[in-house]
N, C-alpha and C positions, 0 to 999 in steps of 0.2 A: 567705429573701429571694431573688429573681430577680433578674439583671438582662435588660434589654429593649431589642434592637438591631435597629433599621428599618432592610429591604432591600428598597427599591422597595415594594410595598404589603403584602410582608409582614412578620411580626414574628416575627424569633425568640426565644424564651426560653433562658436558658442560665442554669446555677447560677455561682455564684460560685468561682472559683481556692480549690483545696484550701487553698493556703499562698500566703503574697503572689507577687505575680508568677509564678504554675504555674496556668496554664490548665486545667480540666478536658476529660473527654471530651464529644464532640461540638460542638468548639469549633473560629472558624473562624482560620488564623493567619494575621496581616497583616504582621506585621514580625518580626523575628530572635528567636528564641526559644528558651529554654536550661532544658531542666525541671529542677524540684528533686526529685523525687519520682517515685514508681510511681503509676502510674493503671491500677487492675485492675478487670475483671469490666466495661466499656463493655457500655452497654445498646444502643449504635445502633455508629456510627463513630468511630472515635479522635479524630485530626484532619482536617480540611480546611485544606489551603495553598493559598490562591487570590491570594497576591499575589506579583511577581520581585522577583527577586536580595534572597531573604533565605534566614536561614540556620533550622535546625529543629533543634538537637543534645539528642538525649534525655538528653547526657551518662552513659550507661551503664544508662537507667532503663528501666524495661517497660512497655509499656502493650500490655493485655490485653484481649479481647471475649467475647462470651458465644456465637460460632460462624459471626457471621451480621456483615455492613457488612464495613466499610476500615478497615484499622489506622492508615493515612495515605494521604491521596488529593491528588497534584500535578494539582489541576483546570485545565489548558489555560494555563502559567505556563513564563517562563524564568529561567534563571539561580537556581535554587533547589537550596540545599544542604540533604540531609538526613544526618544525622551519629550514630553513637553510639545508636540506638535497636536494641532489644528487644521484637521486635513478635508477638503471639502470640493465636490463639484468637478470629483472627477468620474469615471465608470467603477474602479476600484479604487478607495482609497491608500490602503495598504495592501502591499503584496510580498509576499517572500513564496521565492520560486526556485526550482532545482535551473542549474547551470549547465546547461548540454558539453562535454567535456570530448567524448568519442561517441559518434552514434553513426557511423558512415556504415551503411544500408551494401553500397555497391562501392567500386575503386576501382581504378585502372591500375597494376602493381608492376614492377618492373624488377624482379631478380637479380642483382649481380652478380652475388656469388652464393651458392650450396654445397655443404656437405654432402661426400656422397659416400658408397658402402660399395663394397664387393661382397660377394655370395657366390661361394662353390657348390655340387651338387654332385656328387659322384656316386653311382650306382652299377653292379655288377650283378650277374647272374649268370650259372651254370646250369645247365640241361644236356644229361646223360639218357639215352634210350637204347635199350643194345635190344633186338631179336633173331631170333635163329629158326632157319627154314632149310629145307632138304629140295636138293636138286641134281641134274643129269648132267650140267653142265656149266662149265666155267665162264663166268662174263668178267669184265671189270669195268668201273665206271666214275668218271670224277667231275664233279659240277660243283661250277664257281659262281654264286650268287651276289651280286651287289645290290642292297639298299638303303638309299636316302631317308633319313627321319628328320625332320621339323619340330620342332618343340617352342614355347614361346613361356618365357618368364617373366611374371609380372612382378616389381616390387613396390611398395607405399615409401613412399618418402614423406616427411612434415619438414616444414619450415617456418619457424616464427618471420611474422613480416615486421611485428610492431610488437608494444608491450600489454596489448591487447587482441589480437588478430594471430590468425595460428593457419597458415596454408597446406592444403592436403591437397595429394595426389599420387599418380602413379604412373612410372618408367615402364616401359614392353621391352624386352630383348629378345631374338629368334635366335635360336642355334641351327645350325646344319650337322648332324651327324650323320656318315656312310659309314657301316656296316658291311663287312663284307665275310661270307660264309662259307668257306669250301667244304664240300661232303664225299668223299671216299669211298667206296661201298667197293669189298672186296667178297667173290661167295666162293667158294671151292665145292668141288661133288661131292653130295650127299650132303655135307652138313657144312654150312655156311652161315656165318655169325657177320652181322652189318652192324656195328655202333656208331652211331650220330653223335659226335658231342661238340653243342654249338657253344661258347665263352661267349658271353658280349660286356664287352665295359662300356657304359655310356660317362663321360664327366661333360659336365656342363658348368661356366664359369662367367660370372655378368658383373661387369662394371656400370655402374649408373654417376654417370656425372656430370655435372652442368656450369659452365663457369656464367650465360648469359641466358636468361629468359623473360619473356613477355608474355605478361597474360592480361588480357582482357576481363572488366565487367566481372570481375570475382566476387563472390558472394560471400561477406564474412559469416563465419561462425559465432562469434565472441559477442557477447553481449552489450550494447550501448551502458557508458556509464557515465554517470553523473555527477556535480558536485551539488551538493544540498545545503539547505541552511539548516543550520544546528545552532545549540549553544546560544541562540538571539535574547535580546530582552527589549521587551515594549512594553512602557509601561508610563501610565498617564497624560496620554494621546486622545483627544477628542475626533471622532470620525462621523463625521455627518454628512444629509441629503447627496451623496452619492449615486451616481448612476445604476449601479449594479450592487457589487458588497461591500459593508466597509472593511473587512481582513480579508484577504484569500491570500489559503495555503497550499502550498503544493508541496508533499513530502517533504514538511518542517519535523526536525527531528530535535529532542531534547531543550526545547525554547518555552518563554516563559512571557505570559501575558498578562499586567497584571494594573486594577485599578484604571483602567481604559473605559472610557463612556462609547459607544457605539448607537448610534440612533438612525432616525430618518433615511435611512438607506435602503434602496430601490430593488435590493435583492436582497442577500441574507446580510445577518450583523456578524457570524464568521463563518466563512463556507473553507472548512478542512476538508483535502480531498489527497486521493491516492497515497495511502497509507503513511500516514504521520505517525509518530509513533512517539512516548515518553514525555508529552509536552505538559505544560502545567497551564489552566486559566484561573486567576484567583481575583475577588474582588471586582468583576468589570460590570458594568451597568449597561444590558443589551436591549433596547427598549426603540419598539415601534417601526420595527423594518417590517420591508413590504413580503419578505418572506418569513424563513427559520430565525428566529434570534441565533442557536449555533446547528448548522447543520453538518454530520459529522460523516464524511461517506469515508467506512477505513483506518477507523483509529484506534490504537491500539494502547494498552498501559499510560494513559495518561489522566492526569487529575483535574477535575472540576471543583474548586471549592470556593465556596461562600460568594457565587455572581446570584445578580439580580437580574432575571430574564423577563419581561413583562411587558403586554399590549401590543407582543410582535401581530401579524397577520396571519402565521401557520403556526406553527409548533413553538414551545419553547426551546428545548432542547430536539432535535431530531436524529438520530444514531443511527446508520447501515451501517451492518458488515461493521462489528465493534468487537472488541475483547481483553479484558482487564483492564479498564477504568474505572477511577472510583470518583464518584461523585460524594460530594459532603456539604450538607450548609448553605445548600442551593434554594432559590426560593424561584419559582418559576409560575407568575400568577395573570390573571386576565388576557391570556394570548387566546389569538385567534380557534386556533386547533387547540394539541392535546401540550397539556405542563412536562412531562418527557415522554417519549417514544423513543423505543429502540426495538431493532430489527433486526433478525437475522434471513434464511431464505428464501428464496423466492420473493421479499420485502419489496414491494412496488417495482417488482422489475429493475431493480437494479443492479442485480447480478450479486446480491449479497449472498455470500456463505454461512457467516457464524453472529451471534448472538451471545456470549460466551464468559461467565468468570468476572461478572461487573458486579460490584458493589456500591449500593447507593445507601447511605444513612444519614439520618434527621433533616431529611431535604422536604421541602413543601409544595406541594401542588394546589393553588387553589383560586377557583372562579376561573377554569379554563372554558374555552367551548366548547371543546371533547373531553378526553379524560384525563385525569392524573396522571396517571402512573401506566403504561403499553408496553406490553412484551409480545412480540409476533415472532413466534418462532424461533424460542431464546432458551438457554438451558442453564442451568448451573450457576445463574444470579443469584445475590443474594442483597435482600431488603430489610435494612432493619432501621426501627425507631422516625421514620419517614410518616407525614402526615398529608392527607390527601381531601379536601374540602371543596363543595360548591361545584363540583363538575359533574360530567353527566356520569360517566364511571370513576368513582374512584382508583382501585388498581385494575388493571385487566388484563387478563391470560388468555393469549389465543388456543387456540385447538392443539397447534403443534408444539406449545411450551412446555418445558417437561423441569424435573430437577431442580426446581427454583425454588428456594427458603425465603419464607413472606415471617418476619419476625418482631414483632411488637410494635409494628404498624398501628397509626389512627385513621379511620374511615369516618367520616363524618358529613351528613347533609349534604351528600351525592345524590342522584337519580337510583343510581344502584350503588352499593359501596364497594363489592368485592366482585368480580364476574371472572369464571373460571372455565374454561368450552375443553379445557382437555379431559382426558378419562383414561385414569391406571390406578395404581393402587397405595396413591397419595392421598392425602386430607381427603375426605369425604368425598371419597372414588375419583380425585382429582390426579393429573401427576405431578402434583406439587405437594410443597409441604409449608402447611400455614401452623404457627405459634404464639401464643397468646398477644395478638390483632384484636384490635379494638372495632365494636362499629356503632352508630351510633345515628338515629334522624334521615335517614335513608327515605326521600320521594315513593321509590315503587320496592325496591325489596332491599335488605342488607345483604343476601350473597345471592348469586343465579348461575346456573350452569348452561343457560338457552332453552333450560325445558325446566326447570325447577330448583329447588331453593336447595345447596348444599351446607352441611352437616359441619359441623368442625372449625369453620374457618373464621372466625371473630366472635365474642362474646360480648353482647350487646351492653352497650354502658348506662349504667341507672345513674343519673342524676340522685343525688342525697337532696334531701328537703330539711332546712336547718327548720326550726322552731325559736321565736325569741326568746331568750333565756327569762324567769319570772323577774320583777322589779324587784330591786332587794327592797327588804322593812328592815326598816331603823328599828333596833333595840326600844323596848317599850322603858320611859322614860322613867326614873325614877325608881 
């Protein structure tokens, strides 16, 4: 048996709740939902949550895919809890995605009725010439001149179509104005005075009105807009061996992710993209995807605090195109690439602009296969009480990094600890500005600028050598 639920013209089919009240896969959810059961092997998408402020708790249960769709998909919705699920085996695991709302490109539109305006125009001019010439003999002479003048008046009209969409254009009206001049010329002997005096009043007067028009293939102006997810909470969700990522975001705004295990996934452990903005991750354990543990293209004001990133394949953290984020409490170790990276232009070609106003403190970098701590192209960061161990660079400033405060930093038993390739008239001709950094057991050097060892930037740490205190003596006896 089917049942059969009408959405606008069409009809979806869905099977029937495994067990009373447990919705099956490829099911869409509209109110708070609490599964009894495992739901394994989905042939399309798990679920779809397309209505706010309910809640989705898998209560500890699995629901599985066969490689391919969404394990649960937050379609353009706020205030939605998703809770207690076990999500696996699908391309993405979780997704929250913006909800296409208006975004019609082209339209056929159809006018009923418009507003319309009249516009007067009236314009006169006089021209007197009078001359006087001497003569033998009397003429007289009268000429009647007629001419037609054409003139053509354009006006702009606007018209809202929708409450997004705004049509523009423009009415032509011709006027026909005849003119007509009669000239007089009277001379007498000897002295004869001829005055021309032509008046011309032109007015010109245009109604523009329309009660029906058709326009074809019109090209709106107005911007496609979107509903987004905001306001979401996920939190204590297990997402594993997935096809692709286990989170993907797309312009998730103000949501919060928190105590989420992330592993085994075949792309990144969260790939944020197209400008997310204010979100929080706290707590989540991203560990052994095939890509970025969090790759961040776009993200803006948002907090990272106290996740464990570690044995991803690329980076721990990866950041384009970021600005004001703060990272805190972060431990980001044994991944493939570097423990964070972040980047602003030109940043691997991917059209990032800025680098900008992040704050990163007491976070750890350490046993990466690149470096700690990367800033390409980045300005006005600020680093402090952050420790950076076991990788090949400890922190690293590219060429074009400028303005960035390095502040009570630990560098320790790097290949190099501090590498710095810009040049202005920061720390020790750098354009940055380094404050008592520690460095300490550095492979090949404690700081480098690409040609040589800069001045200023860490104070090497001496190990103290205690001494066993002497054996006390007992008081001599007696």
């Amino acid at each position: 048996m089917l049942f059969t639920a009408a959405v606008g013209a069409a009809v979806l089919f869905l099977s029937p709740p495994a067990s009373a009240g447990d919705p099956v896969c490829n099911y869409s959810i509209s109110v708070t939902t609490t599964l009894a059961g495992n739901h394994l092997n989905c042939s399309g998408n798990g679920y779809v949550i397309d209505a706010n402020y309910v809640v989705f708790d898998c209560a500890g249960h699995t629901i599985s895919g066969s490689g391919t769709d969404t394990g649960i998909t937050l379609d353009g919705v706020t205030g939605v809890t998703v809770e207690n699920c076990n999500v696996t085996g699908f391309a993405d695991g979780i997704s929250l995605i913006c909800a296409n709302t208006s975004a019609v490109a082209k339209s056929t539109v159809t006018i009923t009725s418009i507003s319309y305006s009249t516009t007067s125009h009236k314009s006169t001019s006089t021209n007197t010439t009078t001359s006087i010439s001497k003569s033998t003999s009397v003429t007289a002479s009268r000429t009647t001149a007629t001419q037609t003048v054409k003139s053509t008046v354009t006006y702009v009209y606007s018209q809202g179509i929708d409450d997004n969409e705004t049509l523009t254009g423009t009415l032509t009206g011709t006027n026909t104005t005849t003119l007509t001049t009669t000239t007089t010329v009277a001379i007498t002997t000897r002295t004869s005075t001829s005055i021309v005096t032509s008046k011309n009043t032109v007015t010109t007067a245009s109604t523009s009105a329309s009660t029906k028009t058709s326009i074809t293939t019109a090209t709106s102006t107005a911007a496609p807009t979107y509903s987004c997810d905001e306001y979401d909470t996920l939190t204590n969700n297990a997402v594993y061996s997935n096809t692709a990522d286990g989170f993907y975001l797309s312009s998730v705004n103000s949501s919060t992710f928190t105590s989420n295990t992330v592993s085994s996934n075949e792309g990144n452990g969260f790939n944020v993209t197209d400008t997310s903005v204010a979100n929080t991750f706290a707590s989540n354990v991203v560990t052994q995807n095939a890509m970025q543990g969090f790759k961040i293209l776009g993200g803006y004001n948002s907090t990272f605090d106290s996740n464990t990133v570690n044995s991803n394949r690329l980076d721990g953290f990866d950041l384009i195109n970021e600005s004001g984020n703060t990272f805190t409490s972060n431990v980001a170790d044994s991944n493939g690439a570097n423990g964070f990276a972040l980047c602003g232009t030109t940043c691997a070609d991917q059209g990032a602009t800025a680098c900008q106003f992040n704050t990163l403190t007491s976070n750890t970098a350490d046993s990466n296969g690149g470096d700690g701590f990367v800033f390409t192209n980045c300005s006005n960061d600020d680093l402090t009480s952050n420790a950076a161990s076991g990788n090949s660079n400890g922190f690293l400033n590219s060429a074009g990094s400028s303005d960035n405060l390095y502040n009570g930093n630990w560098a320790t038993s790097n290949n190099i600890n501090y590498v710095d390739g810009s040049n202005d008239s920061g720390t020790g001709g750098t354009a940055n500005t380094y404050v008592n950094n520690t460095c300490y057991g550095a492979a090949y050097q404690e700081t480098w600028n690409g040609t040589g060892v800069i001045s200023g930037i860490c104070v090497p740490y001496v190990p103290v050598s205690y001494t066993s205190p002497p054996e006390s003596v007992s008081p001599p006896q007696g």
